[in-house]
C-alpha positions as semicolon CSV with decimal commas, in nm:
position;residue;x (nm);y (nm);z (nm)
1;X;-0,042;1,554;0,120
2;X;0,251;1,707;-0,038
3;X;0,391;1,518;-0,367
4;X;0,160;1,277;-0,287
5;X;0,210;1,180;-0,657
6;X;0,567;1,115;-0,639
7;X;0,493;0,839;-0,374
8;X;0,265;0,642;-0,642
9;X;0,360;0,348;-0,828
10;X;0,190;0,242;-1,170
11;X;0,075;-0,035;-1,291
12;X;0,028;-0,141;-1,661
13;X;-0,185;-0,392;-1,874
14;X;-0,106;-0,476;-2,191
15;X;-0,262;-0,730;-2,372
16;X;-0,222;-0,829;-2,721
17;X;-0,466;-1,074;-2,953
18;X;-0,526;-1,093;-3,324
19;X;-0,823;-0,800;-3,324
20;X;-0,683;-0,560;-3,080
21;X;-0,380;-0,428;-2,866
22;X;-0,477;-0,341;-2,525
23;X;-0,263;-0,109;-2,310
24;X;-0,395;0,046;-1,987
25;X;-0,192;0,197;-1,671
26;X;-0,355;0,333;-1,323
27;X;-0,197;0,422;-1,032
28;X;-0,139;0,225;-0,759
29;X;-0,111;0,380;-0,403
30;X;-0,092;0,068;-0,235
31;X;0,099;-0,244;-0,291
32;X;0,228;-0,563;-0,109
33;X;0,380;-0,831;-0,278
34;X;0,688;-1,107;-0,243
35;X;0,824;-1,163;-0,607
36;X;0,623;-1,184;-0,856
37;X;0,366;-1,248;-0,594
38;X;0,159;-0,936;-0,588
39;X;-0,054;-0,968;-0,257
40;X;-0,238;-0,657;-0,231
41;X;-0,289;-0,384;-0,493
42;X;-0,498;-0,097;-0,394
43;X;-0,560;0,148;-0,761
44;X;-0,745;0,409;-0,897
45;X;-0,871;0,567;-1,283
46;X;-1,096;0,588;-1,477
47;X;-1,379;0,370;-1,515
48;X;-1,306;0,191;-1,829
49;X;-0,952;0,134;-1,691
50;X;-1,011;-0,012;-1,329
51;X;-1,274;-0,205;-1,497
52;X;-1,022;-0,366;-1,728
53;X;-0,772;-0,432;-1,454
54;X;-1,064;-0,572;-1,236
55;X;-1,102;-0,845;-1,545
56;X;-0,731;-0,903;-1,567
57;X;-0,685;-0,959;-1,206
58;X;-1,017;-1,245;-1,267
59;X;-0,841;-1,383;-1,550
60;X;-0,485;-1,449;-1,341
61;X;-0,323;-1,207;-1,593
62;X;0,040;-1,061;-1,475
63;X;0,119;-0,646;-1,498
64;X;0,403;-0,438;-1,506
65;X;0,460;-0,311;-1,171
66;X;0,667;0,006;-1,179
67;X;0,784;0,157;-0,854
68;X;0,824;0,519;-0,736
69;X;1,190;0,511;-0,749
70;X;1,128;0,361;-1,111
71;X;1,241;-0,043;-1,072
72;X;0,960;-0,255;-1,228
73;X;0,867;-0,618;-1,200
74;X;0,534;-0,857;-1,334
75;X;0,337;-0,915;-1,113
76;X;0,027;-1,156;-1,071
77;X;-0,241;-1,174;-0,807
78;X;-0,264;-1,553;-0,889
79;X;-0,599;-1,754;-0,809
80;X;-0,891;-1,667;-0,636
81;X;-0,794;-1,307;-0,569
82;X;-1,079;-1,099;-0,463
83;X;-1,176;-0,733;-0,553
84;X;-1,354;-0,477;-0,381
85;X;-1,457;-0,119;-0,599
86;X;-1,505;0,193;-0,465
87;X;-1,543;0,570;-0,575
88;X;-1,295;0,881;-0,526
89;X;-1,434;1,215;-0,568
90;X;-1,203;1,467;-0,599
91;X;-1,263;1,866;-0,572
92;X;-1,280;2,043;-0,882
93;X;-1,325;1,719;-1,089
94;X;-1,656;1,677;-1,302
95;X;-1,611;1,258;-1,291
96;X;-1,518;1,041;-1,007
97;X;-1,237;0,818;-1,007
98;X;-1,215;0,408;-0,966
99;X;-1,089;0,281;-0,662
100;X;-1,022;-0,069;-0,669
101;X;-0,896;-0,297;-0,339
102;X;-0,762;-0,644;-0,473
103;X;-0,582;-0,917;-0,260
104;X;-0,465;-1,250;-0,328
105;X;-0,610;-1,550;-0,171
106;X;-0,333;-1,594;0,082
107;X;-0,377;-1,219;0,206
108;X;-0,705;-1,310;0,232
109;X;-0,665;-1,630;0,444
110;X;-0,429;-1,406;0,649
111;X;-0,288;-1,580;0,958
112;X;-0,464;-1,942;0,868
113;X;-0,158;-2,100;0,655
114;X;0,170;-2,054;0,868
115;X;0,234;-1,665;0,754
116;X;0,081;-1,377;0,887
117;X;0,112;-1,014;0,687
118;X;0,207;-0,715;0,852
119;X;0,162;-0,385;0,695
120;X;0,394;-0,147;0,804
121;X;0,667;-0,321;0,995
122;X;0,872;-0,033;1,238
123;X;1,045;-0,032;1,541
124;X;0,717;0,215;1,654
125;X;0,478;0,021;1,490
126;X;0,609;-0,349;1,685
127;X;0,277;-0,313;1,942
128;X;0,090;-0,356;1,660
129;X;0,241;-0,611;1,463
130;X;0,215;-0,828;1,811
131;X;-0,144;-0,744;1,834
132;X;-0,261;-0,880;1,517
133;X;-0,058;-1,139;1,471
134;X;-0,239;-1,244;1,842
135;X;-0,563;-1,160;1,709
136;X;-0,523;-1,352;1,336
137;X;-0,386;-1,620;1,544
138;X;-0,616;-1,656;1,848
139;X;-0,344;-1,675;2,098
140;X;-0,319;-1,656;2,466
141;X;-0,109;-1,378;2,462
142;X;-0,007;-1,063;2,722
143;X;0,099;-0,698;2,526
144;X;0,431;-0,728;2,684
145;X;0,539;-1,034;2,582
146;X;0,593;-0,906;2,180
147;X;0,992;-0,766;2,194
148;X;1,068;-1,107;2,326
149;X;0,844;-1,331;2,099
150;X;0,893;-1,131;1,799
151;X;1,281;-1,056;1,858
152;X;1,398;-1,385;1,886
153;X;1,187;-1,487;1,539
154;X;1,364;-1,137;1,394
155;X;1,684;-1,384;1,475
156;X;1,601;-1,690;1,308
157;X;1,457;-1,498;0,985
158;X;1,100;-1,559;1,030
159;X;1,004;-1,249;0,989
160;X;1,106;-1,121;0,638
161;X;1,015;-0,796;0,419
162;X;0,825;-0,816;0,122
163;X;0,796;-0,555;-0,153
164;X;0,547;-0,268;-0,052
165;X;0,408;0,076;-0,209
166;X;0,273;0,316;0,033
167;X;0,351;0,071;0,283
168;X;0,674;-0,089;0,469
169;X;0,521;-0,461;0,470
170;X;0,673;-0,793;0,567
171;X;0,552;-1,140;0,680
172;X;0,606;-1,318;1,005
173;X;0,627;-1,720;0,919
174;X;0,493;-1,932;1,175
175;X;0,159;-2,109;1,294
176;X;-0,039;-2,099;1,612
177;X;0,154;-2,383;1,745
178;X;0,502;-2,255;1,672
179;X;0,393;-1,952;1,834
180;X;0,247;-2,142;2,135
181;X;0,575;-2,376;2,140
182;X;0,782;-2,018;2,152
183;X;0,588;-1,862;2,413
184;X;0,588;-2,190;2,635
185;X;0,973;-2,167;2,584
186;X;1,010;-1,834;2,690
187;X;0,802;-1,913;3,014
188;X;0,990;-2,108;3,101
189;X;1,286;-1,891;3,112
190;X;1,081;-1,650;3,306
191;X;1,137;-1,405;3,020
192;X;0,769;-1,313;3,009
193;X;0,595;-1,183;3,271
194;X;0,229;-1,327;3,406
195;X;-0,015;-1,047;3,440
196;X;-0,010;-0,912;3,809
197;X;-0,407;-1,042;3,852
198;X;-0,623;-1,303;3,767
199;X;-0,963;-1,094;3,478
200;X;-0,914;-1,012;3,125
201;X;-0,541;-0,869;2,945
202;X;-0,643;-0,526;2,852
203;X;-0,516;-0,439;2,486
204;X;-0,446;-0,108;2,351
205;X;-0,728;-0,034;2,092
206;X;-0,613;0,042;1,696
207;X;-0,733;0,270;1,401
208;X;-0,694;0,248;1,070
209;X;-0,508;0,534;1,080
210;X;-0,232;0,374;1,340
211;X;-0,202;0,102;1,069
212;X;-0,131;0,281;0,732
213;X;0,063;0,565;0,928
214;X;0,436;0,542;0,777
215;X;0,788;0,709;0,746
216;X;0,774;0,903;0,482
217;X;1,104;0,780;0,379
218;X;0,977;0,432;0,404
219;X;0,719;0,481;0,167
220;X;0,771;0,308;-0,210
221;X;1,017;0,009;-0,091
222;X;1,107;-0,274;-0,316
223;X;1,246;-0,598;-0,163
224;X;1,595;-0,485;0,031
225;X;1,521;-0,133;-0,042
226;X;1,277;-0,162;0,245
227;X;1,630;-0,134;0,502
């Protein structure tokens, strides 16, 4: 990818105690967060580095956030985050690099406490954002009935946009029985239509590609930046 570098954010450590003065930055190529919230930080360096993040994020320490069109803010993952650690080889390069996934315990209870995250929230991307919040949710739920459902919470500003590197992120705010009251309501008003035949609601199948895919000019977004 082209300038791929100029899309990454950064992300420092600094720590000072009586014995030492710590300072550490990786790069972060991933990021969702509300506030000082940080709800998903996906980084890579070197060993010694990640490793010393991976600590910090154990030890509810906050970081300096910086963004790739340079605004910063501290960020914490909070309680009970979790981390995940991989490898990156690159071509040409004698070591491998640290990748480390971390998410807060929220993102991680995604769709269970009355807020479902959405990755990359697009006009071309709104089949998906129905889909999982139908899947995190468990709902009796057709494909078509998503503009309508998700338009009218668009109206009452349930759906909102959250900070987001390498992403265009945002979270839709309400539980399985808001979403069943909605959808009851909508019936109602015959502005969703019943499948044509009684058997299963056939759902378009997802990669992981079709959910990190992005505008490029979406990429790097911090709170109303993210239009």
């Amino acid at each position: 990818m082209q300038n791929a570098h100029l899309r990454l954010g950064r992300l420092q450590y600094t720590r000072n105690t009586e014995k030492t003065n710590t300072q550490i930055s990786v790069h972060v190529d991933h990021y969702i967060g509300n506030g000082e919230q940080a709800h998903l930080l996906s980084l890579f360096g070197g060993d010694a580095e990640v490793g010393a993040i991976r600590a910090a994020i154990y030890e509810k320490h906050t970081f300096t956030l910086t963004f790739p069109n340079g605004t910063t803010k501290h960020v914490t993952l909070g309680p009970d985050a979790a981390c995940y650690n991989g490898s990156l080889s690159l071509q040409g390069a004698k070591r491998t690099l640290r990748h480390l996934v971390a998410v807060s315990a929220s993102l991680a209870a995604n769709g269970t406490a009355g807020q479902t995250f959405i990755m990359n929230l697009e006009q071309t991307t709104q089949d998906l954002t129905w889909a999982t919040v139908v899947n995190l949710l468990g709902l009796p739920a057709d494909p078509r009935w998503g503009n309508v459902v998700l338009g009218e919470m668009r109206k009452d500003k349930l759906i909102r946009r959250l900070d987001g590197i390498g992403c265009n992120p945002a979270v839709v705010i309400g539980s399985r029985e808001d979403f069943m009251t909605r959808m009851g309501q909508a019936r109602s008003m015959n502005l969703l239509p019943f499948p044509e035949r009684n058997g299963p609601v056939i759902w378009r199948q997802y990669t992981i590609r079709d959910a990190l895919a992005l505008d490029e000019k979406q990429e790097g977004c911090s709170g109303s930046d993210c239009g």
